[in-house]
N, C-alpha and C positions, 0 to 999 in steps of 0.2 A: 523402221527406226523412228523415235521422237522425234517431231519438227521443233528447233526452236526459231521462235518469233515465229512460227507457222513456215520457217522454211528448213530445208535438209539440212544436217550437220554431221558433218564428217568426224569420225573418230580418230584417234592418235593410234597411228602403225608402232609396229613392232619393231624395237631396232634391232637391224641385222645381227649387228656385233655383241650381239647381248650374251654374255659369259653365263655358263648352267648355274656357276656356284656365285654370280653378284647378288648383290642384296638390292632388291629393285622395291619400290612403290606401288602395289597393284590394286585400280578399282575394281569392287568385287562386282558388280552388277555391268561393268562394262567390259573386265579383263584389260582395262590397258594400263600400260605398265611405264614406272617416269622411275628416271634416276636421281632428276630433280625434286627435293621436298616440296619446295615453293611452288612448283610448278603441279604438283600433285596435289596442293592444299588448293589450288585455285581451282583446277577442275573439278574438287568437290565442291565448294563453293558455288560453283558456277551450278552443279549438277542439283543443288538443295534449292536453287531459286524458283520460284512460280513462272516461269518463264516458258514451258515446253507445254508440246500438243500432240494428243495422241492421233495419231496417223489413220487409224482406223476408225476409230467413232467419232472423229474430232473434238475431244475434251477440251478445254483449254484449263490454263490456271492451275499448272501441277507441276512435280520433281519429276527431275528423269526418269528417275526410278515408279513412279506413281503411274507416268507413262506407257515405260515398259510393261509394266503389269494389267493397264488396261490394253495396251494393244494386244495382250496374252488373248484376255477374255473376249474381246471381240470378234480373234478369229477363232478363237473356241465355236462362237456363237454362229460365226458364218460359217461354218463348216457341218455345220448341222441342218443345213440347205437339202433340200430333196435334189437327189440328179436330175429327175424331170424338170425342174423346172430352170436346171441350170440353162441351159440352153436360149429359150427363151428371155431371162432377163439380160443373158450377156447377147444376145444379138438388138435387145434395146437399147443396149448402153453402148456399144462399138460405135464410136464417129459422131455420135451425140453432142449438139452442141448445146444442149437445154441445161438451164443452171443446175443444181446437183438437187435442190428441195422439188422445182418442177419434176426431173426425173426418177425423182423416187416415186413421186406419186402418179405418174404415169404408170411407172413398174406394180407399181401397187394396184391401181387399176385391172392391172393386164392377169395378175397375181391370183385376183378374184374369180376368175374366169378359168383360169385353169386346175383341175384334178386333180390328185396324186393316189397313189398309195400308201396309206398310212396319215390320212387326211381325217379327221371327225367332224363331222357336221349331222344334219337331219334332214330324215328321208320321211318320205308319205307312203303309209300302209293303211289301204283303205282311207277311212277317211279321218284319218290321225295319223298325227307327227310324233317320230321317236328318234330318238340319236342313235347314229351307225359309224360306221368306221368302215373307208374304202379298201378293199385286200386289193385289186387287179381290174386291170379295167381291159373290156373284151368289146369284138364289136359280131351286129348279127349278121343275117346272109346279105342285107340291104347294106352293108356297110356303115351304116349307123351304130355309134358309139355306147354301149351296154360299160355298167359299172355292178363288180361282184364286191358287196356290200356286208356287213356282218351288223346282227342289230345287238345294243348297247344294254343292259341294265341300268340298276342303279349305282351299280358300284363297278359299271364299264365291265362285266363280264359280258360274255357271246353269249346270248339268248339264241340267235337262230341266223342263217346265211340267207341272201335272196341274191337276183337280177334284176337293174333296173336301169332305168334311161335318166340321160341329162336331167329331164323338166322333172321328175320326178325327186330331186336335192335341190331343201331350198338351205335359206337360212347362213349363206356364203359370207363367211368372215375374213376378214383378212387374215393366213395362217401366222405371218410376224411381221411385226414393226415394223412403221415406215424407219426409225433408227439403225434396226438390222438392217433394212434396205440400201440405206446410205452407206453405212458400216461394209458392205458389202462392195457397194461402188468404187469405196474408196480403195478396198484390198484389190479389186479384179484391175486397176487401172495404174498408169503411171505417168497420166498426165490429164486434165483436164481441156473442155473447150478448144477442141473436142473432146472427146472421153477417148481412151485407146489400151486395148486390153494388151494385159502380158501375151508376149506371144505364143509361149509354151500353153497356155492358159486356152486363146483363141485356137490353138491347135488341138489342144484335147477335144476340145467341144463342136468343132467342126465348122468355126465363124470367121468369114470372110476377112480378110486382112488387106485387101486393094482398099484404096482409098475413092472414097466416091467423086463424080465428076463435079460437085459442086464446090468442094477442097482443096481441087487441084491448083485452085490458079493464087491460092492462100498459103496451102502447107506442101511439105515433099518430106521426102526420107533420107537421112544420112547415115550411115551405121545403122539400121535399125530401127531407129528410134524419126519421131514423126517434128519434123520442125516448122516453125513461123518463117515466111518469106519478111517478114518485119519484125524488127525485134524493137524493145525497146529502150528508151534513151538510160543508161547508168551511167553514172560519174562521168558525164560527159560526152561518152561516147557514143556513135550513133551507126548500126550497119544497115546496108539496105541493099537487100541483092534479091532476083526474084524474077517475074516477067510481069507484065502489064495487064490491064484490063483485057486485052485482047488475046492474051495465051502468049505473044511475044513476048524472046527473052531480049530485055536491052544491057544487060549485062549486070558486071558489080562494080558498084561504086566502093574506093577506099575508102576504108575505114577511118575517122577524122580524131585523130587522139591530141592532144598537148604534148608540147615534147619534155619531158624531164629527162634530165641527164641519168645516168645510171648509180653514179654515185650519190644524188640525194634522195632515189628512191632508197638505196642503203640503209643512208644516214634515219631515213623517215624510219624506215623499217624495225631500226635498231633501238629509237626513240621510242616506238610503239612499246615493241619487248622488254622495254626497261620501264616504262610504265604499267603493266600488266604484273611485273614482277614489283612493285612497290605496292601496289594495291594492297587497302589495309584488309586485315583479317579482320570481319567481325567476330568478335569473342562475345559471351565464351563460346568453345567449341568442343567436340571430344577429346576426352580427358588425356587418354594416348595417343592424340596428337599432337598436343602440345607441345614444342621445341621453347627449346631454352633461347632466349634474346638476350640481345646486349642492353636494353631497357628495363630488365627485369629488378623485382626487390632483390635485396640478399635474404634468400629461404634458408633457413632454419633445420636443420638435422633433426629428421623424423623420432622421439622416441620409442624405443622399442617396449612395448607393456607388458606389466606384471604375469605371470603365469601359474599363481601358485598358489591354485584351486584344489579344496581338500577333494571335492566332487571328480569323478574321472571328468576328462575336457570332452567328449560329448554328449555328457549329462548338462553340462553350465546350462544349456540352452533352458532344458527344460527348467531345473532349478530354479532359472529367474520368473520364469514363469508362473510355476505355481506360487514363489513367494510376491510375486507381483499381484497376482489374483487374490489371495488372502490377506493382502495390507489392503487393495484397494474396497473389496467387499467385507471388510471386517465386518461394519453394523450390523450389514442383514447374516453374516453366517455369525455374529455374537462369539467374535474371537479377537481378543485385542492385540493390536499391532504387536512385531519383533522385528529385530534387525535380519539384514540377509545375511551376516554372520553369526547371527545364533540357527537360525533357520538352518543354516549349511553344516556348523558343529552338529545340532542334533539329528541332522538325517545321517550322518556319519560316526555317529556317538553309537556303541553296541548295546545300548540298553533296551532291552524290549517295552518296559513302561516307562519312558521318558516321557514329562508332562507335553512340553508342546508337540512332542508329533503327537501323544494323542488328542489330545486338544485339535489341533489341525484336523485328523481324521473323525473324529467325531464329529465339527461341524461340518463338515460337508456330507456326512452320511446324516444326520440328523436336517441337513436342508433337501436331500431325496423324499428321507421321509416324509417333510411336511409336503411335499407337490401331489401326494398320492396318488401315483404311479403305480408302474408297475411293479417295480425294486418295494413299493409300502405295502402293496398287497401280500408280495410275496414274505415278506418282515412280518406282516401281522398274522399270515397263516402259519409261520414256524415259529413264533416266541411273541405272538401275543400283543401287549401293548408296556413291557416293560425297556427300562431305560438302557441309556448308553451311559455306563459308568467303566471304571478304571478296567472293571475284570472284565466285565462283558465286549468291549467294545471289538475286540481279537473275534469273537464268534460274528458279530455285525458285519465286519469286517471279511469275512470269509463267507459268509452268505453272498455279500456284494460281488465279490470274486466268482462264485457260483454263476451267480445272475447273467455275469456278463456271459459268461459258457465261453471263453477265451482260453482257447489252450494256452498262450503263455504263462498265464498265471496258475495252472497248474501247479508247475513244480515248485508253487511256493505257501501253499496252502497246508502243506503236510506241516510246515516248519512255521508257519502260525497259529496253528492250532496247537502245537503242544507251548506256546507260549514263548516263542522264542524266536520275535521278530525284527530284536535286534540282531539276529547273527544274517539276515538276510545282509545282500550286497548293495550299496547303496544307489547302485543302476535299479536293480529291481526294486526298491521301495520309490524311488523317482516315477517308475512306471505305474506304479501300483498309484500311487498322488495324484499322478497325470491322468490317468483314467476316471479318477472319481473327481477328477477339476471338469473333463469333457462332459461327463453325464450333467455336472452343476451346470453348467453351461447351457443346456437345451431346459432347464427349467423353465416354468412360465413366472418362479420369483425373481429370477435371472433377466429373464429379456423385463418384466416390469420394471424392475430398478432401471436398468437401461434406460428406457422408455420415458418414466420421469426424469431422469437425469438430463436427458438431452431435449425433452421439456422446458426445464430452469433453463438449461444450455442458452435457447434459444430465447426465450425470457429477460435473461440477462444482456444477450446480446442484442435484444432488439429496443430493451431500458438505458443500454450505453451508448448505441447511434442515434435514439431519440435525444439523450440528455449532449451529444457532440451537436447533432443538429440546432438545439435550440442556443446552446454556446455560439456557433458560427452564428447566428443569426441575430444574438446582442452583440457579438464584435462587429459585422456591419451595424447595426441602428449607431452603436458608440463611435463607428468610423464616421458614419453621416452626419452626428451633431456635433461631431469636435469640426469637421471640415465648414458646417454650416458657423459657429460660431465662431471659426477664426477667418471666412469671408465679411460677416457683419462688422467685426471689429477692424479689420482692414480698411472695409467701406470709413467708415467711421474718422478715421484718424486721419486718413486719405482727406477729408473733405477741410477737415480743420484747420490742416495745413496748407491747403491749395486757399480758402477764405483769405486767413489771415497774409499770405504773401498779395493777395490780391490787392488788400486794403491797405500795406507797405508800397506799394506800386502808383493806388491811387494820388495818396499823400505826398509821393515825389514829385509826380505830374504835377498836383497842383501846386504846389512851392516854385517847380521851373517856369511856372505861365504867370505868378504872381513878381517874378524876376523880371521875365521879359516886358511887362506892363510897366512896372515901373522905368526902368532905361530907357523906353521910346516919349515916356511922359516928360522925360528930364534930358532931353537931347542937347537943350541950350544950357546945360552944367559943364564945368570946363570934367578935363578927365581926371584929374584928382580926386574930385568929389565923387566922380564915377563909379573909380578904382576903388576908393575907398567902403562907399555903399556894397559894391559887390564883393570886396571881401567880407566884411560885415555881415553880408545876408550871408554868405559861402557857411562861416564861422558858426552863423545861429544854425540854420538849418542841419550843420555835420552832429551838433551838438543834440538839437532832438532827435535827430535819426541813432544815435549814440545810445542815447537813453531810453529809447525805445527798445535798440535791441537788447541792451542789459537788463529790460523789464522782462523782454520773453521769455528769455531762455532758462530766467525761474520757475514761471510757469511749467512749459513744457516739460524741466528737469522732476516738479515735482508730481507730474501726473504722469510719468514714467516712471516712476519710485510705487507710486500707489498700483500702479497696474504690472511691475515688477511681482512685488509683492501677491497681489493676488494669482499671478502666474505660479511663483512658488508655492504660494499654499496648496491650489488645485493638484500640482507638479508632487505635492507631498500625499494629498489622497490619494490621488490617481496609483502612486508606487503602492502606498500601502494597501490600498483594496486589491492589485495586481498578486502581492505577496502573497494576502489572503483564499485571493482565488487560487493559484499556485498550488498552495498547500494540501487545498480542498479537494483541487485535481488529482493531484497524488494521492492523496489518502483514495476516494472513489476508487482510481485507478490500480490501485493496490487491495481495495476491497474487493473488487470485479473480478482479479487475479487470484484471489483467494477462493470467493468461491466456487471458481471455475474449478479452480484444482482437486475441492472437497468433492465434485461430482464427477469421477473418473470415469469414463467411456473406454479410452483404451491408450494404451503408450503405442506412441510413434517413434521410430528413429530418427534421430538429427539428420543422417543422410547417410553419404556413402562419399568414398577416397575415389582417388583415380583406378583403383585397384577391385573396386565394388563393393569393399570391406564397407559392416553397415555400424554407424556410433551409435550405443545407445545409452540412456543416462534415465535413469529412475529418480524422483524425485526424492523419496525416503533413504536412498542410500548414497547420492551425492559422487560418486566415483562412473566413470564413463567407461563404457565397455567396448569393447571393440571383436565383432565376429564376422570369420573369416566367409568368402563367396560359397564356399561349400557346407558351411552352418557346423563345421567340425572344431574348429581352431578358434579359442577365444581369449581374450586379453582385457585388462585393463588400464588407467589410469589413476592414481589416488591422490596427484598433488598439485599446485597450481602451476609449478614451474614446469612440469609435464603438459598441462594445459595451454599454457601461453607458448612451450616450444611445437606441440600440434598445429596450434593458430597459426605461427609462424610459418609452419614448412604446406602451407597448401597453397595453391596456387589458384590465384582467381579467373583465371584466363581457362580454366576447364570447367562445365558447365556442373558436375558432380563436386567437386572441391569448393566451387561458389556458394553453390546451396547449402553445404555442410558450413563453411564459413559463416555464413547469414546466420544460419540457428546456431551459433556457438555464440557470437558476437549478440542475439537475442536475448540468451539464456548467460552470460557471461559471469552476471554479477550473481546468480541463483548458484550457479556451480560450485563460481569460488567459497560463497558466504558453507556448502553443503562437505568442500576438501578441506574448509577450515577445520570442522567440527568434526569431518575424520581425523584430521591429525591430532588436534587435540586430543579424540581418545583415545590415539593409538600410545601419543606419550605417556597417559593416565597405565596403559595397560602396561608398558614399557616400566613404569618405575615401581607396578606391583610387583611384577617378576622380581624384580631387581629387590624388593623388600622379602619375598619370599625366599630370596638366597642369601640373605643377611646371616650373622652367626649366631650361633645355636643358645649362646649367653643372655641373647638382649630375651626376656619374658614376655614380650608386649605384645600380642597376637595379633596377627597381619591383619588387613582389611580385604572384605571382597576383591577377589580380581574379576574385572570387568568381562575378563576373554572367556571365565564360566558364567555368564548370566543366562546364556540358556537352560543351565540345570535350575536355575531359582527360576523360570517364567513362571507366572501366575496368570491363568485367564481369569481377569478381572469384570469382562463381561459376559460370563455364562452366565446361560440362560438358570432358572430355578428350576 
């Protein structure tokens, strides 16, 4: 079993009283079973941390589960041991008290020295070395050790048998890892320092289980199992029972605990358990396990999508596929874009010469042919070097079908050749599409468009974190001179003010010592004249001090106005080159977006529901598709308030629903801007109908309806 923190961990039992038909919680990798959720969510929790060590090889830094599975492979590995040589490594390792890296390579040592069958190494024949392989090892009438050997080729066949002696094999490798060795150690034992084998273990093998006399006066056995006459100090406690240096037993000392009463280990007990079950859950987590909280948003009523695809529902897949492939290679197969509902009317439309399917089928047999392959050779030796036009394109088309040598397409050959490919079913012209999308696919004009595309890809992306890098690196320089210049100016104004109070200060001093001088000069004045002088001086001096400070505080006022002012002006560049930048960034940032999109690589899914259903949304058609886990069952979305009740009902606390969220809330404003310009045409097509059922009086001939513009497509960029 997994050690965690490197020590044993007991599993959770089975409870007795467990009813066949309860609905219980079961880990699958452990089988234990909770009838508590919470309780269940912890011990996965606890089971997903790096916290566990695999017992056999000693790993550390893994999941239980990661665990379990290398303690698989390790006794895999040790089980692959030669019998011969069991013997001797486990009587190395019995009662050992060498730390477990010494012992191994001791055992390693020992390892070298010893023979097997089924051993390869090389032997001396005459006076050359060839590699052999041991069958049986015999010995002669001297009792001397003989080895019946077989010699090796090159490719480890038996060229020829012989007999030969010890000295005669050199070239002794070690047959496995000092890792296996340890690996091994650790399975044969169940306890360390000393080492001490399973019993069952020591028993098959024939290895001594008395304990040796140098042990005795250290370890003894209780149950079985081999114990410390000392143990040591935990939480406290401390036992000591044993005999002395001398082999005397002095007895046992009790055991020295703290007394806690019974009721506050309870209470302690109960405090633990209630904090193990508050433990937060880190989210997100799997999606079906998420329980509903009292914390939770109010979620949204999932809506249920569209399903009313003229295609049977498991053709859609395909369907979007090849209309995906042919919007996004338009240039190089020189067929200009249509919508996936013209696309879908005309694969379902019974006309045999409907322009865009032929169109569609034409360029991509006309892109076989430029790769000059095989499908071109075979083209140029039945019909030469003439074109694919409206008549011919049905024969091209059935070569192709030839080529592939696919029985399915078969039985649909007879029925395009006499010209009549619309009455095929619209599964089979899907397959027929799809087959000649897979051959495009393995072109070399195919992977080169690739190839350049994700060229620029990279191009662009490595021209948008250069131009972010040199950005970050003028808003530091602009952080370091605004911060350096409003230090300087601090300094500054700081100093001016600390002056002028200084020189206020001065001026008092010398007024009050100009006071004092004079009253001690005029001591023989009665106190009237006294009184009178110092009020008088009182009077002048309040009056300049007065006027002084009514002079300042014009100053100061008006070189705060000036430097007001210059604050604002800055304050008004500063906004407006901020705006300017602003706008510059959006626009790049909207250009980078753009032509990322012109250079298609491949559509990704937004993600996946709790449920594994995957979203998927095409830029050109603006509506989000939704297909089921078994690729059969498909749905869509086409309007915003279906979008924003999706948003609503997912839940971020699941790690499948998060990510789907993130790319929705990404692509948010893309979507809507693509449901707008659906509905809008669906109203256009909504009021043509409505005019085509107008009464028969009005003369005014209706206008195109939109819901036929597959029958008007025009490829506007065929080739000449």
């Amino acid at each position: 079993m997994p050690l965690y923190k490197r020590k044993p961990f007991s599993l959770v039992e089975v409870p007795n009283d467990l009813d066949p038909k309860e609905l219980v919680f079961q880990i699958r990798f452990t089988k234990e079973i909770f009838r508590d959720y919470q309780q269940y969510l912890n011990r996965i929790n606890l089971y997903r941390q790096r916290l566990w060590n695999c017992k056999v090889s000693g790993k550390s830094n893994l999941t239980y589960e990661e665990a379990l599975v290398s303690e698989k492979r390790a006794i895999e590995k040790v089980q692959q041991f030669p019998q011969e040589l069991m013997a001797p490594m486990l009587t190395n390792i019995q009662y050992s008290m060498l730390p477990l890296r010494d012992l191994a390579d001791k055992i390693a040592l020992k390892l070298q020295e010893c023979l097997f069958a089924g051993q390869e190494l090389y032997g001396r024949k005459g006076n050359e070395v060839f590699l052999c392989r041991i069958i049986r090892t015999l010995h002669d009438s001297a009792g001397k050790k003989q080895y019946k050997i077989a010699w090796l080729g090159k490719d480890k066949e038996v060229v020829g048998c012989d007999v030969v002696y010890d000295e005669d094999l050199i070239n002794r490798k070690l047959p496995f890892s000092r890792n296996m060795v340890k690996s091994f150690i650790r399975e044969s034992t169940y306890r360390n320092a000393p080492w001490v084998l399973h019993d069952r273990l020591a028993e098959k093998h024939g290895i001594s289980t008395h304990l040796p006399d140098e042990l005795k006066s250290k370890f003894y056995f209780q149950n079985g199992t081999l114990i410390s006459y000392k143990k040591k100090r935990k939480n406290g406690e401390e036992e000591m029972e044993g005999e002395d240096e001398s082999g005397k037993n002095k007895g046992k000392k009790r055991t020295e605990r703290e007394k806690v009463g019974a009721s506050e280990m309870e209470e302690r007990s109960e405090k633990e358990d209630d904090l193990k079950r508050l433990e937060a859950i880190k989210y997100p987590i799997e999606d079906l396990l998420v329980q509903p909280c009292p914390d939770d948003p109010v979620f949204t009523e999932r809506p249920s999508p569209s399903r009313d695809f003229k295609v049977p529902m498991d053709s859609v897949g395909e369907l979007l596929m090849i209309w995906d492939f042919c919007s996004s290679f338009s240039r190089l197969l020189h067929l200009s874009p249509f919508s996936l509902e013209d696309f879908e009317n005309a694969v379902c439309h019974k006309d045999s010469n409907l322009i865009l399917i032929v169109e569609c089928h034409s360029a991509l047999l006309r892109l076989l042919i430029k790769e000059n392959g095989e499908y071109a050779s075979t083209i140029e030796k039945r019909k030469g070097k003439s074109k694919i036009t409206l008549i011919t394109w049905t024969e091209y088309l059935c070569s192709f079908l030839d080529w592939t040598n696919s029985s399915k397409f078969r039985p649909y050959m007879a029925t395009i050749k006499r010209g009549h490919y619309g009455l095929l079913e619209t599964r089979a012209k899907l397959e027929i599409l799809g087959e000649l999308l897979n051959c495009a696919l393995e072109t070399d004009l195919v992977r080169e468009q690739l190839d350049e595309f994700i060229e620029q890809w990279q191009k662009l992306g490595a021209t948008r974190r250069g131009e972010a890098l040199e950005e970050a690196k003028r808003r530091r320089e602009e952080k370091k001179r605004l911060k350096a210049e409003s230090d300087v100016n601090g300094f500054v104004n700081g100093n001016s003010l600390n002056s002028s109070g200084n020189n206020l200060g001065v001026q008092q001093n010398g007024t009050h010592n100009e006071q004092n001088g004079e009253a001690e000069s005029e001591k023989t004045d009665s106190k009237k004249r006294e009184s009178s002088q110092t009020d008088g001086s009182f009077r002048k001096r309040t009056k300049k001090h007065k006027g002084e400070d009514e002079h300042k505080p014009k100053d100061v006022q008006r070189v705060s106005k000036k430097e007001a002012q210059k604050i604002a002006l800055k304050h008004a560049e500063t906004v407006e080159r901020e705006e300017i930048e602003k706008s510059s960034k959006e626009q790049r940032k909207r250009y980078y977006e753009t032509e990322m999109e012109k250079r298609f690589i491949r559509t990704n899914p937004l993600g996946k529901d709790r449920h594994h259903n995957r979203y998927w949304w095409f830029r050109r058609d603006g509506r989000i598709f939704i297909e089921s886990l078994d690729h059969k069952i498909w749905g869509y979305y086409s309007t915003k308030e279906e979008l924003d009740a999706l948003m609503g009902s997912l839940n971020r606390k699941g790690e499948r629903e998060r990510a789907l969220q993130t790319q929705l809330d990404k692509f948010y404003g893309k979507i809507c801007m693509g449901l707008q310009k659906r509905s809008k045409l669906s109203a256009e097509i909504a009021m043509e109908e409505a005019v085509l059922r107008r009464s028969t009086r009005v003369r005014a001939p209706p206008r195109d309806n939109p819901a036929d513009a597959f029958l008007r497509y025009v490829n506007k960029w065929k080739e000449d």
